[in-house]
C-alpha positions in Angstrom: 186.2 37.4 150.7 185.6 34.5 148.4 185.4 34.6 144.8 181.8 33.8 144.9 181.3 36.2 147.6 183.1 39.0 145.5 181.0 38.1 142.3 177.9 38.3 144.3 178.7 41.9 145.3 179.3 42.9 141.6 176.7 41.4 140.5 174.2 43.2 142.9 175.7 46.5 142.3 175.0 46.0 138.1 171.5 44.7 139.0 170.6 47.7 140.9 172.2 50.0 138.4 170.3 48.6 135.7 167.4 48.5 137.3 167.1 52.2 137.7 167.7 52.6 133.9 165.0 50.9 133.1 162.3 52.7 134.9 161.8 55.8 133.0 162.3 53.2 129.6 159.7 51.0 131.1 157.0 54.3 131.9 157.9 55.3 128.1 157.4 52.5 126.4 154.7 50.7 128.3 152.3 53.1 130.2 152.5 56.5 127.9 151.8 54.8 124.3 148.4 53.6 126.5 147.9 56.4 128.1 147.9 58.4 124.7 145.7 56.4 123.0 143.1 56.5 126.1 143.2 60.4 125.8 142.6 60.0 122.1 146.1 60.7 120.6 146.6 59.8 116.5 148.6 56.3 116.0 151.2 58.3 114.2 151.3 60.5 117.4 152.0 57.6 119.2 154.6 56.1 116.9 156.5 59.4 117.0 156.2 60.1 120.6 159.6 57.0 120.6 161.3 59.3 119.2 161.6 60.4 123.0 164.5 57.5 123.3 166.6 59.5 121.0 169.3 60.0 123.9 169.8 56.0 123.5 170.7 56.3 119.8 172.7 59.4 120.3 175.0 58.6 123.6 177.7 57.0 121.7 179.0 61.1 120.8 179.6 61.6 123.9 180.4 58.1 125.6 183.8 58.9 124.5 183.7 61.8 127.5 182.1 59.1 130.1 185.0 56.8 129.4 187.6 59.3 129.1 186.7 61.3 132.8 186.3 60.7 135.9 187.7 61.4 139.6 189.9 58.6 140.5 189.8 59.3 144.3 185.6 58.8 144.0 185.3 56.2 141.3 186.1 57.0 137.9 182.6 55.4 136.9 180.8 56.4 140.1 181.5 60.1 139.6 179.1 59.6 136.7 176.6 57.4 138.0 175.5 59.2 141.3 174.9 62.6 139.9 173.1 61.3 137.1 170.7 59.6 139.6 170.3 62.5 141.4 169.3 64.2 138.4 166.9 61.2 137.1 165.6 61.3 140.7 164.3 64.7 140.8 163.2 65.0 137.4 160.7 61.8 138.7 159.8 64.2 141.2 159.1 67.6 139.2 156.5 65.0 136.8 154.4 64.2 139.3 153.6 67.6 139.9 152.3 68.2 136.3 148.9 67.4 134.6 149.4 65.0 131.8 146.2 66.9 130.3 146.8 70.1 130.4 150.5 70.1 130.5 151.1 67.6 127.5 154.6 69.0 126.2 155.9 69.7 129.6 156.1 65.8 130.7 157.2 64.9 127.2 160.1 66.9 127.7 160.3 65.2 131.3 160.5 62.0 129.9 163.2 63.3 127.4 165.3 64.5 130.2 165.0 61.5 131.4 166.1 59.4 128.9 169.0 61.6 128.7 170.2 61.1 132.2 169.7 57.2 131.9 171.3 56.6 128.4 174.5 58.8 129.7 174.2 56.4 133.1 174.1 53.9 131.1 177.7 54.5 129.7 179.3 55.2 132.7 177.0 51.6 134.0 178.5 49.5 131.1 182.1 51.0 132.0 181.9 49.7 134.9 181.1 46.4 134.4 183.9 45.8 131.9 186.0 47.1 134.7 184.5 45.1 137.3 183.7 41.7 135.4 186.2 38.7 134.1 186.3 37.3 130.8 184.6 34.6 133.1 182.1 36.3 134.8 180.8 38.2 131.5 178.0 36.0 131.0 176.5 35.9 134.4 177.2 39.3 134.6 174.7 40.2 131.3 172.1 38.3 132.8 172.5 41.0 135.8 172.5 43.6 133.3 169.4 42.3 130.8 167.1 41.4 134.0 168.0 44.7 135.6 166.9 46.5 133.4 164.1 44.3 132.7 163.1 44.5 136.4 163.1 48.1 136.4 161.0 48.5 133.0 158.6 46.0 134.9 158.0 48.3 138.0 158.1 51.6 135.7 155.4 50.1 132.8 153.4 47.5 134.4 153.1 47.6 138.2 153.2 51.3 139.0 150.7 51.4 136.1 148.5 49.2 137.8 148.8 50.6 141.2 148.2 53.9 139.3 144.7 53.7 140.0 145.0 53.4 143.8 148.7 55.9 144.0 147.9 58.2 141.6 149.8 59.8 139.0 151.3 61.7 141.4 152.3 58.9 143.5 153.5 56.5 140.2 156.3 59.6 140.0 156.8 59.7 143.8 157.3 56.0 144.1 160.0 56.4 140.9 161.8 59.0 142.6 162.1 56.9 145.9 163.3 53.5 143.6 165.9 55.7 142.3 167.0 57.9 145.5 167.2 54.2 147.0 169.9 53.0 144.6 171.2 56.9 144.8 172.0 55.4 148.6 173.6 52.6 147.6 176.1 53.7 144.9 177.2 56.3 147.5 178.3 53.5 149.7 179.8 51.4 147.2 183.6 51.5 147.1 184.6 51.2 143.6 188.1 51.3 143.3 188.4 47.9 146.0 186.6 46.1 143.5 188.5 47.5 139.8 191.3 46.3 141.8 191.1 42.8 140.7 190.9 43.9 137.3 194.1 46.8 136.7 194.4 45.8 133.6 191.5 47.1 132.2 191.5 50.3 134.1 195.1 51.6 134.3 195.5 53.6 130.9 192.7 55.7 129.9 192.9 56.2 125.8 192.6 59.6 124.7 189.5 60.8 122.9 192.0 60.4 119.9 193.2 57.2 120.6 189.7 55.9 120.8 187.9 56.9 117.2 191.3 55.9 116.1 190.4 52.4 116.9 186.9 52.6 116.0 188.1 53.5 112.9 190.5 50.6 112.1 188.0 48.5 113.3 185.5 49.7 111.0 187.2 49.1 108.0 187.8 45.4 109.3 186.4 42.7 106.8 182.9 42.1 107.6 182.5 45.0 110.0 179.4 45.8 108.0 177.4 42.7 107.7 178.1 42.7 111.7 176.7 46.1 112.0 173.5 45.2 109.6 173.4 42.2 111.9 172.8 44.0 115.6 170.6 47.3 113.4 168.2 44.6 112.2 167.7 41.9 114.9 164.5 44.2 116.4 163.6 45.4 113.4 160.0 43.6 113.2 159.8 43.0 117.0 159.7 46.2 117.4 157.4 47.6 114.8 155.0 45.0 116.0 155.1 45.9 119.8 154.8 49.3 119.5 151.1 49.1 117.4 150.5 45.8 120.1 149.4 48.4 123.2 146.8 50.5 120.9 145.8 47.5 119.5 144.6 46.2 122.9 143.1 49.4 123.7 141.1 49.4 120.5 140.2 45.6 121.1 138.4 47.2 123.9 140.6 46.4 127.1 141.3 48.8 129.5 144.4 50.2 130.6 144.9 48.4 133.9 144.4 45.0 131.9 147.1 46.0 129.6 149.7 46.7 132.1 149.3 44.0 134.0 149.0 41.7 131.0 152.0 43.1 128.8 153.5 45.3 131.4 153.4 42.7 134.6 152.9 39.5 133.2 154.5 40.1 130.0 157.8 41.5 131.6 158.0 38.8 133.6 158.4 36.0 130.5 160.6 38.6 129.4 163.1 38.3 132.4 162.5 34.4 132.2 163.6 34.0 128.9 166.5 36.6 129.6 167.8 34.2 131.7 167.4 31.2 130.0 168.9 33.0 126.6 172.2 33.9 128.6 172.5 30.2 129.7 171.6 29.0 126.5 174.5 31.6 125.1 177.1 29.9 128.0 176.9 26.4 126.3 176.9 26.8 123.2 178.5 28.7 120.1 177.0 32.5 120.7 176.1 32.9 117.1 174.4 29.8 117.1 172.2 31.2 120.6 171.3 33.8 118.6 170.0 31.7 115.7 168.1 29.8 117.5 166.2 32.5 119.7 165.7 34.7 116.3 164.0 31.8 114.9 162.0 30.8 118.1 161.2 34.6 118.1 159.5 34.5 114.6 156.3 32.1 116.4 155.0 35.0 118.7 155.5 37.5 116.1 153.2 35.9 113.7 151.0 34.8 116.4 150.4 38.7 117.1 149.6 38.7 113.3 147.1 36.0 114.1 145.4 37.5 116.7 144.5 40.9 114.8 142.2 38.8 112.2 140.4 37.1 114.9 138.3 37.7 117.7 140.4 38.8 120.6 139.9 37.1 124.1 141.7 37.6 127.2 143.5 34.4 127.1 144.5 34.7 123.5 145.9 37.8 124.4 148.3 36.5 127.4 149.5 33.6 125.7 150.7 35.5 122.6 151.9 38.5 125.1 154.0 35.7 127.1 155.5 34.0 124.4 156.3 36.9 122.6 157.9 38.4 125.3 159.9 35.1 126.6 161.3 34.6 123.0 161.9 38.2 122.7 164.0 38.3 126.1 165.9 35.3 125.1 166.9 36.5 121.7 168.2 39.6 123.6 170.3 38.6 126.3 172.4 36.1 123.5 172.4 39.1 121.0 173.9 41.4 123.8 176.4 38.4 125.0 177.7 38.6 121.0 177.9 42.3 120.9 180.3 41.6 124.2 182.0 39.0 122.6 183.5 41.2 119.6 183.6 44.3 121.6 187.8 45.8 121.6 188.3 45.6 125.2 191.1 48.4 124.8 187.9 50.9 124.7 185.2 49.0 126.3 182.8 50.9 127.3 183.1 53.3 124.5 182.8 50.3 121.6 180.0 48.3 123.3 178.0 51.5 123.6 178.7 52.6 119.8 177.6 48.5 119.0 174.5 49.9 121.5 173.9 52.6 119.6 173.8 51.0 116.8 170.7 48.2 117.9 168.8 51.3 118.9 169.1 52.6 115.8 168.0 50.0 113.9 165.1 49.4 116.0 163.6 52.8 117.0 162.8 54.0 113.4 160.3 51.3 113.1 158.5 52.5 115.9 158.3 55.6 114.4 156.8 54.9 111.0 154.9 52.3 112.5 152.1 53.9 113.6 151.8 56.2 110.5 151.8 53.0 108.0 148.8 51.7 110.8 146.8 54.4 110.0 147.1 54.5 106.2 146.8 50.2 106.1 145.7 48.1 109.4 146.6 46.4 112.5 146.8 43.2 110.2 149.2 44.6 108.0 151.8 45.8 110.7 152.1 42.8 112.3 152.2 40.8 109.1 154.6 43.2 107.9 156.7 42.9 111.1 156.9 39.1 111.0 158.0 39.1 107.4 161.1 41.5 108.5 161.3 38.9 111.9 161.6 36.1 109.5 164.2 38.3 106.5 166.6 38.8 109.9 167.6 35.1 109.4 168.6 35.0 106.3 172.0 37.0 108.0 173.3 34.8 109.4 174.6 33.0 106.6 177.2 35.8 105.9 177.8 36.4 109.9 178.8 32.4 110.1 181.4 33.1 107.7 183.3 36.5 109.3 186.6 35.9 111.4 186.4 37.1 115.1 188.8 40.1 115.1 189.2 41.4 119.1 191.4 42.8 121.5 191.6 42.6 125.2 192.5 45.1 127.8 195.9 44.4 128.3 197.3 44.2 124.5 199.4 47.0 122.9 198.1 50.2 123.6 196.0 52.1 121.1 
């Protein structure tokens, strides 16, 4: 098997994996916030309902476990993976049985489960691409990981949206719970340990649950450990505020929900994946904190074009050509932010640091979806998105101390813990 035969083959397996991760994600944070608003659900309803992602900001407590365990003779990262998709699968399956009207709480607490089962996949997803991938391979292999995932919010917010109104909201559930079964199949097949082979040194001592906060710790109190944290909290900060008010805006505007998912769900998504791809290139040829940089600036544009288009008379056109560039910008700034997290990530305790480095973007971008729908209701839709492009624009001014930190990493096969 050639090497580009081999890298093919991990590269599919990531794609798929992500892909199924970001299905529920995409449902959550595409179709319900519209959905909500249609049945007549309170901005600051909507804003808190986000708080259903809470699994994503939480998984690093127990990603020590996920990285820690694991049967060897199945796949130390498979033995995870398929029994969290069966889980995700037939939680799919038990929503489309209940009545978003008169069973409100019920699927909120679906969609929680949910989350739960996909952030924990996630772990055991990410472990297994440090195992699987070469220093070389890392940047082709975060495009597989970004577009995934992309992909899968894509199908799970925007097209099974739109096809809600042929399938059903019983069959948007059904078709879910067949996308995942689907990759369920395929992870069964897949032989893990042929393929961590090639990269022993990564896998062959498992750190203790000590051992590991022990050098999360050290690595904490490293010089500029805190300006890099700030760094990765605050890169979404105004993106995110605006986006989440964006959906209710439309629906206010006047547009109707199959519009809006096809427009920022579909169409939207796909600029997204676009300028995924073109902001992990972008991060292979050139400095990755200088990628960043760039697309952070470039991301500023749609921002305050959303901003714009609350103060004037909305159109459809208006509407997709600030959706697409915000979403193209926004795709590109991830996939180089994610390549940088990579890049200072202690390979001893991969899995475990990247996800606490994770963590810590969710958690600097979910609590402005929260408030942002209570500070809509006591101002306006002008003031959120103005709001959002001042802290889009603020962001920058970090890099100044970030150009000035030393790298401080360790790969896989250094001195032990």
């Amino acid at each position: 098997m050639s090497a580009r035969t081999g890298l093919s083959k991990k590269l599919a397996i990531l794609w798929t994996l992500y892909f199924v991760q970001g299905l529920p994600f995409g449902f959550q944070a595409t179709a319900l916030p519209v959905y909500l608003r249609s049945t007549g659900v309170s901005l600051t309803g909507i804003g808190l309902v986000t708080a259903l992602s809470i699994p994503w900001m939480l998984k690093l407590f127990w990603a020590p476990l996920v990285d820690r365990y694991g049967s060897s003779s199945y796949g130390r990262r498979r033995s995870w993976i398929v029994p969290l998709q069966f889980a995700l699968a037939a939680l799919c399956a038990v929503a489309a049985y209940v009545n978003p009207e008169e069973q409100l709480t019920p699927l909120l607490v679906l969609v929680l489960l949910m989350n739960l089962c996909a952030a924990t996949m996630d772990i055991a997803v990410d472990g297994l691409a440090i195992d699987l991938l070469s220093e070389r391979e890392l940047g082709k292999g975060n495009i597989a990981q970004v577009v995934g995932y992309k992909v899968g919010m894509l199908t799970g917010g925007g097209l099974l949206v739109w096809a809600s109104g042929r399938i059903g909201w019983e069959g948007l559930f059904i078709v879910m719970a067949l996308l995942i079964g689907a990759s369920t199949a395929v992870s069964m097949t897949y032989n893990e340990s042929r393929h961590t082979e090639l990269s022993a040194a990564r896998t062959r001592n498992h750190p203790s649950i000590g051992a590991v906060l022990n050098v999360l710790k050290r690595w904490l109190s490293l010089p500029g450990a805190g300006w890099l944290l700030l760094f990765i909290a605050t890169y979404k900060l105004g993106e995110n505020m605006a986006d989440t008010m964006f959906k209710p805006y439309l629906v206010d505007a006047g547009f109707g929900r199959e519009q809006i998912g096809l427009w920022v769900g579909t169409w939207g998504m796909l600029f997204s994946i676009a300028g995924s791809v073109g902001g992990g290139y972008l991060a292979s040829r050139i400095p990755l904190l200088k990628a960043v940089g760039i697309t952070a600036v470039l991301r500023a544009v749609p921002v305050a074009g959303e901003w714009w288009l609350s103060m004037v008379e909305p159109t459809e056109a208006k509407v997709i050509a600030v959706t697409c560039a915000e979403h193209f910008f926004g795709g590109a700034l991830t996939t180089a932010m994610f390549a940088f997290m990579m890049s200072r990530v202690d390979r001893r305790i991969g899995a475990t640091h990247y996800t606490v480095l994770a963590a810590i973007e969710v958690w600097g971008k979910v609590p402005a979806a929260w408030v942002s729908g209570f500070i809509t209701d006591a101002t306006s839709y002008p003031f959120i998105f103005g709001l959002a492009f001042v802290l889009s624009v603020a962001y920058l001014g970090l890099l100044v101390p970030l150009r000035r930190l030393p790298v401080h990493r360790r790969e896989a096969d250094d001195p032990d813990p």
